[in-house]
Biopython code that builds the backbone (N, CA, C, O; Angstrom):
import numpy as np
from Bio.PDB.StructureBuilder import StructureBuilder

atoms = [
    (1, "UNK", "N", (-16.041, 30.678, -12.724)),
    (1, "UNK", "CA", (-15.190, 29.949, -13.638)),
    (1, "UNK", "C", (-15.419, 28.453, -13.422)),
    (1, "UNK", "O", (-15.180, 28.018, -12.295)),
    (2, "UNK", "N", (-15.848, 27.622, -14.356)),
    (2, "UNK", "CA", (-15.915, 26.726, -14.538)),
    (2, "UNK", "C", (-15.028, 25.498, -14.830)),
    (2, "UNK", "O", (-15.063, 25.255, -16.036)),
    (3, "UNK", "N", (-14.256, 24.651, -14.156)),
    (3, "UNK", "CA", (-12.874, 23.488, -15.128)),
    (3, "UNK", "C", (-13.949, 22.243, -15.002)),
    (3, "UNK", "O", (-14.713, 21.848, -14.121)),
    (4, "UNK", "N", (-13.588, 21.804, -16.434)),
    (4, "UNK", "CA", (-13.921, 20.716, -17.259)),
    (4, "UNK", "C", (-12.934, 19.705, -16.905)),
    (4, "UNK", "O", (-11.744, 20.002, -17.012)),
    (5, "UNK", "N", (-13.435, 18.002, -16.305)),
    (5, "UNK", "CA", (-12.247, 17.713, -15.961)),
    (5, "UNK", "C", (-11.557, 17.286, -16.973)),
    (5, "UNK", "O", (-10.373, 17.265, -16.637)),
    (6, "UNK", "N", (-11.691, 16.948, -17.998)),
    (6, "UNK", "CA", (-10.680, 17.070, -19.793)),
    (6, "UNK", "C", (-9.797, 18.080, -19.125)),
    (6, "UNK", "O", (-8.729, 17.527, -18.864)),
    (7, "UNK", "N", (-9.800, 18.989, -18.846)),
    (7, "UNK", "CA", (-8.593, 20.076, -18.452)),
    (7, "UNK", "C", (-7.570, 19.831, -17.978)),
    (7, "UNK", "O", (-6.436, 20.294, -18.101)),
    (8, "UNK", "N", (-8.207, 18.715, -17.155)),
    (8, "UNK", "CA", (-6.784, 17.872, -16.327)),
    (8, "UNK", "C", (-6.500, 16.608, -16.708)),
    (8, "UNK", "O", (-5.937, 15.759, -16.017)),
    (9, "UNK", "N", (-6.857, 16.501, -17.710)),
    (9, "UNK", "CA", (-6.107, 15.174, -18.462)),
    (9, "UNK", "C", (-4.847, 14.703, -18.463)),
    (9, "UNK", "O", (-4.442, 13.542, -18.536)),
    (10, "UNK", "N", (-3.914, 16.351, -18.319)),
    (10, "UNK", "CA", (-2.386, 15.782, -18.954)),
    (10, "UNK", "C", (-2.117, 15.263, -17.277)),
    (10, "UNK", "O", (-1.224, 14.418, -17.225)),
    (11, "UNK", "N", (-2.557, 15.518, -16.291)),
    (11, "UNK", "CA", (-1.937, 15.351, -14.964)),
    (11, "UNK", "C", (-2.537, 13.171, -14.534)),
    (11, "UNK", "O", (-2.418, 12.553, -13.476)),
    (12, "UNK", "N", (-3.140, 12.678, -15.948)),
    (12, "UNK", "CA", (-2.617, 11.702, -15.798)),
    (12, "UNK", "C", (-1.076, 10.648, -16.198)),
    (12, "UNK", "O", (-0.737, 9.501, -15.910)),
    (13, "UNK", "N", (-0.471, 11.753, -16.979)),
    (13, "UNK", "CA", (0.992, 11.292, -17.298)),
    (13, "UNK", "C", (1.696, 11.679, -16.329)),
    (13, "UNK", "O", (2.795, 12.087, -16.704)),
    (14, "UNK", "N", (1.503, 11.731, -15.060)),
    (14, "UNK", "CA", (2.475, 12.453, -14.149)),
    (14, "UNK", "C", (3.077, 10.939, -13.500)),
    (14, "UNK", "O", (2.328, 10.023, -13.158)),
    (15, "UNK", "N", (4.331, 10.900, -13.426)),
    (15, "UNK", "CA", (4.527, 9.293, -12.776)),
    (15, "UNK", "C", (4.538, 9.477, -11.342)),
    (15, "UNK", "O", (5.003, 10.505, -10.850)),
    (16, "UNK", "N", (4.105, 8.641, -10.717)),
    (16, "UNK", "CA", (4.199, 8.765, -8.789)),
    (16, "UNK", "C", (4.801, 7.315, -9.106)),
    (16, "UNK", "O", (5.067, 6.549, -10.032)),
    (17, "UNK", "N", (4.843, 7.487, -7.404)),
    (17, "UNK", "CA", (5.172, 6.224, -6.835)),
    (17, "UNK", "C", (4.501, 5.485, -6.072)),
    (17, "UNK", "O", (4.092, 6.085, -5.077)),
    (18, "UNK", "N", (4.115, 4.015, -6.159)),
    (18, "UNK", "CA", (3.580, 3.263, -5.513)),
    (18, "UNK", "C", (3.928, 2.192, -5.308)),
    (18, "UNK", "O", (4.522, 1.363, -5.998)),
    (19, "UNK", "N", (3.274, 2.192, -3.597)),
    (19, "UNK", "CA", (4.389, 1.153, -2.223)),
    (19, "UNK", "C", (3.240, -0.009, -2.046)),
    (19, "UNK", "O", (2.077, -0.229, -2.383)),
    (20, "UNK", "N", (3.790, -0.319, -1.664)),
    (20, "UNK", "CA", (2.574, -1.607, -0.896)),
    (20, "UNK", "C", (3.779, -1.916, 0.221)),
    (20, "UNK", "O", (5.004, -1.979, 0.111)),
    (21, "UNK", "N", (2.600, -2.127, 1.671)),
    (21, "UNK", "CA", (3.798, -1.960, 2.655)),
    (21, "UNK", "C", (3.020, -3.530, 3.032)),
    (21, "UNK", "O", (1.819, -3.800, 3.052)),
    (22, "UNK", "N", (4.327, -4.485, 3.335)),
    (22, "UNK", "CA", (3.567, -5.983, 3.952)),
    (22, "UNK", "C", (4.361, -5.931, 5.576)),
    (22, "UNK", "O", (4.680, -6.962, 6.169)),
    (23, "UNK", "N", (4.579, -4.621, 6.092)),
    (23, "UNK", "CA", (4.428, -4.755, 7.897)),
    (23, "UNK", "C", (5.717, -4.009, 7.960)),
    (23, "UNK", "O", (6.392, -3.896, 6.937)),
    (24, "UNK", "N", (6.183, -3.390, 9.318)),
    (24, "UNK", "CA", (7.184, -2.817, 9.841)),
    (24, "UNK", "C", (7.035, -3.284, 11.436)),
    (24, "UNK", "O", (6.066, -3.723, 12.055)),
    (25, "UNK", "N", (8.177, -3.049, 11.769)),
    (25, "UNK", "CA", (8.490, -3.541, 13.117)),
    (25, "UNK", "C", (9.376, -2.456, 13.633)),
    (25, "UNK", "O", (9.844, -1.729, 12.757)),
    (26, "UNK", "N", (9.743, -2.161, 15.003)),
    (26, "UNK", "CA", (10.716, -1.406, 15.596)),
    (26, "UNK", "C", (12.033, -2.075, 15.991)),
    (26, "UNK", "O", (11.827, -3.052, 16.711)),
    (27, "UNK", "N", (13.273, -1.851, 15.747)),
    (27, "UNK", "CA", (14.047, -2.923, 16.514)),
    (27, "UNK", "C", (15.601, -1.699, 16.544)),
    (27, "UNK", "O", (16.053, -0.800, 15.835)),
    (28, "UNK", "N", (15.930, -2.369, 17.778)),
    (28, "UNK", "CA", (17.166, -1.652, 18.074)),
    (28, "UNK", "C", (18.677, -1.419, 16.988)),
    (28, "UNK", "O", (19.151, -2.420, 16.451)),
    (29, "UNK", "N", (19.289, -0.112, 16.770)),
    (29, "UNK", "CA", (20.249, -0.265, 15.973)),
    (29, "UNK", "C", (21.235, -1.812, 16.063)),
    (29, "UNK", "O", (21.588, -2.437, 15.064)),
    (30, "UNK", "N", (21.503, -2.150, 17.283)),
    (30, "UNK", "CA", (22.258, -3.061, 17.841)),
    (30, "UNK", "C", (21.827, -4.456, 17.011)),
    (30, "UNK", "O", (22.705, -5.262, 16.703)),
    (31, "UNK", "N", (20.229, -4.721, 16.623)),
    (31, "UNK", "CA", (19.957, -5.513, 16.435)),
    (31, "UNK", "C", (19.947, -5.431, 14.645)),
    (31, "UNK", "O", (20.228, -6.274, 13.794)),
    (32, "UNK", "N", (19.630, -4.450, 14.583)),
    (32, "UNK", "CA", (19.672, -4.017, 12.788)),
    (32, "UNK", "C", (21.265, -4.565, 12.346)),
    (32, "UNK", "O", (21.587, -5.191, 11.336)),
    (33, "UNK", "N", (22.064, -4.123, 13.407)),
    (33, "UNK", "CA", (23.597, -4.479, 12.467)),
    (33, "UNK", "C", (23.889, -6.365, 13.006)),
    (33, "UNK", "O", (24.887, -6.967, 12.611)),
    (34, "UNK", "N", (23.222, -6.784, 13.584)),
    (34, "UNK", "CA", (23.817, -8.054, 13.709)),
    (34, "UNK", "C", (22.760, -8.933, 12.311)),
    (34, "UNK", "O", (22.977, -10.109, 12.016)),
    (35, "UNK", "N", (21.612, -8.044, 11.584)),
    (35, "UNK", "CA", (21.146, -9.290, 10.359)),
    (35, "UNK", "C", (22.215, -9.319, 9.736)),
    (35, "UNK", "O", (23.157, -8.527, 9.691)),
    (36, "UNK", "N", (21.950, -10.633, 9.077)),
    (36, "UNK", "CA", (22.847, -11.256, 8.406)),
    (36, "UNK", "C", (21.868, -12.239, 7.712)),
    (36, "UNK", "O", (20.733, -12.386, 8.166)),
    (37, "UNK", "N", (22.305, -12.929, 6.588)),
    (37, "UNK", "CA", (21.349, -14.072, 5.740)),
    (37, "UNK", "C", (20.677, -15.046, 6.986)),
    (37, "UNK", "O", (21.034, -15.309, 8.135)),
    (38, "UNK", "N", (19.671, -15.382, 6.250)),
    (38, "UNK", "CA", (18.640, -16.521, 7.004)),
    (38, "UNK", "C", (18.445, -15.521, 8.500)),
    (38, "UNK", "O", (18.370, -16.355, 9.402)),
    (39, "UNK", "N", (18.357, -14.391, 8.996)),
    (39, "UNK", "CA", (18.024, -13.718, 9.773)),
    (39, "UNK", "C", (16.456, -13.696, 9.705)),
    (39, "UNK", "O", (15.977, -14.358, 8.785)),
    (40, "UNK", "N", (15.755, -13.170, 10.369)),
    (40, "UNK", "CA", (14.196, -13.420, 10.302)),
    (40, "UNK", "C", (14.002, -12.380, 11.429)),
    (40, "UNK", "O", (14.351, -12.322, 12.607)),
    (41, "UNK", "N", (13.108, -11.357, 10.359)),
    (41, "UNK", "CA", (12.417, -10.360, 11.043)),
    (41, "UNK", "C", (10.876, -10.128, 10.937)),
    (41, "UNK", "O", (10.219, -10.106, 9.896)),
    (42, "UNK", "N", (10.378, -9.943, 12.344)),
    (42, "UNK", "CA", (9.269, -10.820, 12.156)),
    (42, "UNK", "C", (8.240, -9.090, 12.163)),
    (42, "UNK", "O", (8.634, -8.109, 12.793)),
    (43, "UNK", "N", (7.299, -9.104, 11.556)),
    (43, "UNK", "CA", (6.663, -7.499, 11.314)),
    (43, "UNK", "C", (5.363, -7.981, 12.306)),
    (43, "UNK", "O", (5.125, -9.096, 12.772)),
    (44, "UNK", "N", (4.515, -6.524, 12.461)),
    (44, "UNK", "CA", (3.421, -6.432, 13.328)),
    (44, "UNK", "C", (2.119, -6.824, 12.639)),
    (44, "UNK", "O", (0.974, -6.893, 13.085)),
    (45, "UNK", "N", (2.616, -7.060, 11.425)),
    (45, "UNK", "CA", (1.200, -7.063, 10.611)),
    (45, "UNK", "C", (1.130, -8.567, 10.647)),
    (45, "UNK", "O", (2.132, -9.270, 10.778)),
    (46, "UNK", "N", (-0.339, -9.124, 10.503)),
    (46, "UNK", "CA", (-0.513, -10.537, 10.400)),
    (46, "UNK", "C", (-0.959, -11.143, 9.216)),
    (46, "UNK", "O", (-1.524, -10.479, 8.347)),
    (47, "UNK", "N", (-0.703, -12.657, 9.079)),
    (47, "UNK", "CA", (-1.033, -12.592, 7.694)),
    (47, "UNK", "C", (-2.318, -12.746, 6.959)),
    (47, "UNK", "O", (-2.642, -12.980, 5.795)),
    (48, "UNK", "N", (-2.905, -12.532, 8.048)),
    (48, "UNK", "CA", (-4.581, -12.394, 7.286)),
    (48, "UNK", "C", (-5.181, -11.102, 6.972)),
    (48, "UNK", "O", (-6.296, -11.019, 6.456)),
    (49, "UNK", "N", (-4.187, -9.708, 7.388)),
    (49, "UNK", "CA", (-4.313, -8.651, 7.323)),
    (49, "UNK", "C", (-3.929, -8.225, 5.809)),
    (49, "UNK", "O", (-3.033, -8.582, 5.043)),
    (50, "UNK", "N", (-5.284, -7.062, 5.689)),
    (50, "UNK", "CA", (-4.900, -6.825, 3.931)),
    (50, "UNK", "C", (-3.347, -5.628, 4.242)),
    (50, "UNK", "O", (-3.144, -5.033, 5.300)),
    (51, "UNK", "N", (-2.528, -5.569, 3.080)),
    (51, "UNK", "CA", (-1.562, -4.769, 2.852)),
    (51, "UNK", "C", (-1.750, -3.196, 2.127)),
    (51, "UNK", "O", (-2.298, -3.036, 1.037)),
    (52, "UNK", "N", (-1.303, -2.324, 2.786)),
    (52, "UNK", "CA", (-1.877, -0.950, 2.736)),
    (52, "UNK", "C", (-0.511, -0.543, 1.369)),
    (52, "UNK", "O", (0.706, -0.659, 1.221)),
    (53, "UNK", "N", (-1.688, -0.041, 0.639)),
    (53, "UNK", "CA", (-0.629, 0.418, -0.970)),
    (53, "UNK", "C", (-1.547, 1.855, -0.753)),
    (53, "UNK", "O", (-2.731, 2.175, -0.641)),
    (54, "UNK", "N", (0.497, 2.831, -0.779)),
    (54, "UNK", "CA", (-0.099, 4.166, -0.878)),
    (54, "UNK", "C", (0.747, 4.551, -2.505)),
    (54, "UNK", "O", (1.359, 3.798, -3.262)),
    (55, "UNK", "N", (0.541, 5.598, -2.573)),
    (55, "UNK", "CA", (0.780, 6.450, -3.359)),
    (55, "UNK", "C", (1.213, 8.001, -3.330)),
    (55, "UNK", "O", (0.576, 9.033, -3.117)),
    (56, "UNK", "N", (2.655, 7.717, -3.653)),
    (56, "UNK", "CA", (3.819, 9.111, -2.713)),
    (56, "UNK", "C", (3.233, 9.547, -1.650)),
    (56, "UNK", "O", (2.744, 10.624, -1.309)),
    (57, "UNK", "N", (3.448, 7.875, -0.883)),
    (57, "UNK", "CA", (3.327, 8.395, 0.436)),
    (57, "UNK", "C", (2.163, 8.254, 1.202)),
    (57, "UNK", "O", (2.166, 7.810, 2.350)),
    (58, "UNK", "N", (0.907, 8.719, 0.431)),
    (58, "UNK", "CA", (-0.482, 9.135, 0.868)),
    (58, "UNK", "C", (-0.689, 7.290, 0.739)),
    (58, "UNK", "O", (-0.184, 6.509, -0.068)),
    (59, "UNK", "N", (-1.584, 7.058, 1.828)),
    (59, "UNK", "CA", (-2.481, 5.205, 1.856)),
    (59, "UNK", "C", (-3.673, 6.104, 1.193)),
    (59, "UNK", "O", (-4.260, 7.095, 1.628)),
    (60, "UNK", "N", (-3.824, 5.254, -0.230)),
    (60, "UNK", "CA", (-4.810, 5.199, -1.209)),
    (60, "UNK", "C", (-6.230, 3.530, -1.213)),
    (60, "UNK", "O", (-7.363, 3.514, -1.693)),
    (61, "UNK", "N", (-5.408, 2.328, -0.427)),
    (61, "UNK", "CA", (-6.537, 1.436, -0.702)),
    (61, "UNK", "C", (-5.118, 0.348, 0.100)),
    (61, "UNK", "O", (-3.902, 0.505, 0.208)),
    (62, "UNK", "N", (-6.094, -0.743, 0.524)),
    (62, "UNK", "CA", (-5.815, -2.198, 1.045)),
    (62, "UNK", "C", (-5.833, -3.216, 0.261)),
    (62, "UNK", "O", (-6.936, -3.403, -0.252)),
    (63, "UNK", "N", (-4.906, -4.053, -0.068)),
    (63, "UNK", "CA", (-4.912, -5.401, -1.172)),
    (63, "UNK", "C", (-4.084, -6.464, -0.410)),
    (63, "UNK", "O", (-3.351, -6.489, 0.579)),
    (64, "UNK", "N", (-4.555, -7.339, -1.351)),
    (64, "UNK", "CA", (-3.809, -8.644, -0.988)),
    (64, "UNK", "C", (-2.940, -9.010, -2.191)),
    (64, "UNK", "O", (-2.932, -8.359, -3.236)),
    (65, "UNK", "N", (-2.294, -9.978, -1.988)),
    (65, "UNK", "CA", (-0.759, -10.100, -2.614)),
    (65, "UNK", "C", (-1.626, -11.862, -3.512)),
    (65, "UNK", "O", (-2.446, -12.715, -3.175)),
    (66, "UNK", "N", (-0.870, -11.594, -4.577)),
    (66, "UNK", "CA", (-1.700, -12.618, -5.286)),
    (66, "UNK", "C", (-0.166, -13.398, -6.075)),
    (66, "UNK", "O", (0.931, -12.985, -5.699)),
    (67, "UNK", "N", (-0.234, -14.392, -7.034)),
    (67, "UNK", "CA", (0.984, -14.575, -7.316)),
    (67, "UNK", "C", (0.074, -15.314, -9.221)),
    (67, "UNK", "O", (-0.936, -16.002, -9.373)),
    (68, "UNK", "N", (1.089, -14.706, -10.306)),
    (68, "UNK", "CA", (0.441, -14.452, -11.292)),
    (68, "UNK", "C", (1.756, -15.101, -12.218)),
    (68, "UNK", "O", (2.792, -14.498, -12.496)),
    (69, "UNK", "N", (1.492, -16.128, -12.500)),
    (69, "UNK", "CA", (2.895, -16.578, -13.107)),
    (69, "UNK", "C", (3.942, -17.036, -12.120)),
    (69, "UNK", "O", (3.737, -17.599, -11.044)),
    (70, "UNK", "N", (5.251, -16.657, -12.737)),
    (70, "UNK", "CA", (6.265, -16.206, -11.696)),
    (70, "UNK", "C", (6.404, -15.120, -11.157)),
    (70, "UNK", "O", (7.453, -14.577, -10.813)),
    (71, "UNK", "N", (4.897, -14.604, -11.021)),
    (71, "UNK", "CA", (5.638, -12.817, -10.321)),
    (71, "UNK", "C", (4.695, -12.902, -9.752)),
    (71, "UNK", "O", (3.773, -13.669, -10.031)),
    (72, "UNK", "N", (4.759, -11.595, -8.203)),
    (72, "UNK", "CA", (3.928, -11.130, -7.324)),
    (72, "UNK", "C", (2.941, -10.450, -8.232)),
    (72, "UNK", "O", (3.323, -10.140, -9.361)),
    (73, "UNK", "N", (1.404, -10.123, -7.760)),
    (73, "UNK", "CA", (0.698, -8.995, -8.338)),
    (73, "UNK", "C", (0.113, -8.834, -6.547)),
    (73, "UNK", "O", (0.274, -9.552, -5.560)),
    (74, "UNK", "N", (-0.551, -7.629, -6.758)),
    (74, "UNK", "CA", (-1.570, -6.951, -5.945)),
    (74, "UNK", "C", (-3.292, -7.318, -6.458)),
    (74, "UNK", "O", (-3.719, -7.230, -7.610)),
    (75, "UNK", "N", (-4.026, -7.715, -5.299)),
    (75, "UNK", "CA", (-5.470, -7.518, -5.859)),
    (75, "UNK", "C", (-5.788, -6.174, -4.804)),
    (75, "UNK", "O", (-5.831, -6.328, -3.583)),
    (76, "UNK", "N", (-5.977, -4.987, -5.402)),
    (76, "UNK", "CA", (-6.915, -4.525, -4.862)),
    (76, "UNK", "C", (-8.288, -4.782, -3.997)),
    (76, "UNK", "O", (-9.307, -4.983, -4.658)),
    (77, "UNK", "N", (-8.383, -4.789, -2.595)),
    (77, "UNK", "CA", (-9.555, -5.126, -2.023)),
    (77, "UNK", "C", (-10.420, -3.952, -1.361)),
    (77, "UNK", "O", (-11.613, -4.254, -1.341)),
    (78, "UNK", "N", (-10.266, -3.259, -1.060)),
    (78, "UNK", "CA", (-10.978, -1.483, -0.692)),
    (78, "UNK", "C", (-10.205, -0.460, -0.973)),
    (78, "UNK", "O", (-8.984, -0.616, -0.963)),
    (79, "UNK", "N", (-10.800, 0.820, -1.285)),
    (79, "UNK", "CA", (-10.040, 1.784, -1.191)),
    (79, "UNK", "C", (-10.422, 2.619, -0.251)),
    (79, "UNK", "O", (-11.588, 2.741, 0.125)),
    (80, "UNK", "N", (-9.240, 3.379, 0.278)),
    (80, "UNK", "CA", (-9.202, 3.886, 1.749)),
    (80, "UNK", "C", (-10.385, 4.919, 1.337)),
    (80, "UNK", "O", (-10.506, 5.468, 0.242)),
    (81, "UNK", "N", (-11.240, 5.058, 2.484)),
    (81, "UNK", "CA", (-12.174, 5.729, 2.837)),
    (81, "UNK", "C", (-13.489, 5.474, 2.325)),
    (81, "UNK", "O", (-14.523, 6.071, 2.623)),
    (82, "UNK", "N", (-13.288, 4.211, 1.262)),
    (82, "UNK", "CA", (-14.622, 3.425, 0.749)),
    (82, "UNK", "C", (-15.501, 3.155, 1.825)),
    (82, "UNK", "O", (-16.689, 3.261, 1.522)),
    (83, "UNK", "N", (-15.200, 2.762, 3.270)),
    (83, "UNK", "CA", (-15.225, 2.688, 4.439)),
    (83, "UNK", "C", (-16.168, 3.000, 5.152)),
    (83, "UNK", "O", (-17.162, 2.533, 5.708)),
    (84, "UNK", "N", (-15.653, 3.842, 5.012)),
    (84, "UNK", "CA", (-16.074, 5.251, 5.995)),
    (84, "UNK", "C", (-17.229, 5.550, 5.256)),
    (84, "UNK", "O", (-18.398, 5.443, 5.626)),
    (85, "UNK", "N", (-16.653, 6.061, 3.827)),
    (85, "UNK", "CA", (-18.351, 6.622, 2.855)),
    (85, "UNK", "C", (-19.472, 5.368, 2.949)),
    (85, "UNK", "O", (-20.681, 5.602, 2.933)),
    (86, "UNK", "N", (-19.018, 4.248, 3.032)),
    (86, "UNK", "CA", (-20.336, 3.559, 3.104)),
    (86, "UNK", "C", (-20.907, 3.338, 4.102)),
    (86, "UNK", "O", (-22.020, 2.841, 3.932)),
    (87, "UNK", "N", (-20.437, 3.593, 5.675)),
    (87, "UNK", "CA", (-20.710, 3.692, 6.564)),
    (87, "UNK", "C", (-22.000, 4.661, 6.719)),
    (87, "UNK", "O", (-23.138, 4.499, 7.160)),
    (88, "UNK", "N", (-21.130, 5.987, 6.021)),
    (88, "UNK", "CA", (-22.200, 7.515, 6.405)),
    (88, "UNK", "C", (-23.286, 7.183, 5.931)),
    (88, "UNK", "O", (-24.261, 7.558, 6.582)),
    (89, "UNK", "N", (-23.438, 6.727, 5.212)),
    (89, "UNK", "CA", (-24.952, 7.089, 3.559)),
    (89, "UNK", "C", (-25.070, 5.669, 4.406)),
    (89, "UNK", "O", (-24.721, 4.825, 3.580)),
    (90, "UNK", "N", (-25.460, 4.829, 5.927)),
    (90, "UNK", "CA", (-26.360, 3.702, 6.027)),
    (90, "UNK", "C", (-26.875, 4.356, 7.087)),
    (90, "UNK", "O", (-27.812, 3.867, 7.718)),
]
sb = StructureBuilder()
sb.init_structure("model")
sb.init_model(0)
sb.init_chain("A")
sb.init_seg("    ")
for serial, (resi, resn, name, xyz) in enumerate(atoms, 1):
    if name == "N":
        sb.init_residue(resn, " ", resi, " ")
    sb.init_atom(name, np.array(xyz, "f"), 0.0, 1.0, " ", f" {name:<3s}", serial, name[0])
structure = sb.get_structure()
């Protein structure tokens, strides 16, 4: 049996969700309830590090944060495992 990928066309109307994560940190409950405004929490990620955007969940690719008008955008800069495949095939 053969699938044509036309077959799976409609499973591009499916909506997910997509994150872009810019760092996490660990910190004690104790310390979680004392933020308050102008608080400053400082994450593990640095800022020359690209930002990992998954998709429900799954890390799909690395971007950087661009600013487009008055609003944030994402540039896409690799996608996860682009990596790796170009690694193998050298």
């Amino acid at each position: 049996m053969t699938i044509h990928s036309r077959g799976f066309d409609f499973l591009k109307e499916v909506d997910v969700r997509l994150s872009v994560e810019l760092g996490r940190t660990d910190m004690k409950l104790k310390d979680v309830l004392a933020l308050g405004e102008d608080s400053v929490v400082m994450l593990e990620r640095l800022t020359d590090e690209l930002l990992d955007v998954h998709v429900n969940g799954k890390l799909i690719a690395r971007g950087e944060i661009i600013a487009q008008g008055n609003r944030f955008g994402l540039r896409i800069v690799e996608m996860a495992g682009a990596a790796a495949a170009g690694e193998s095939a050298a």
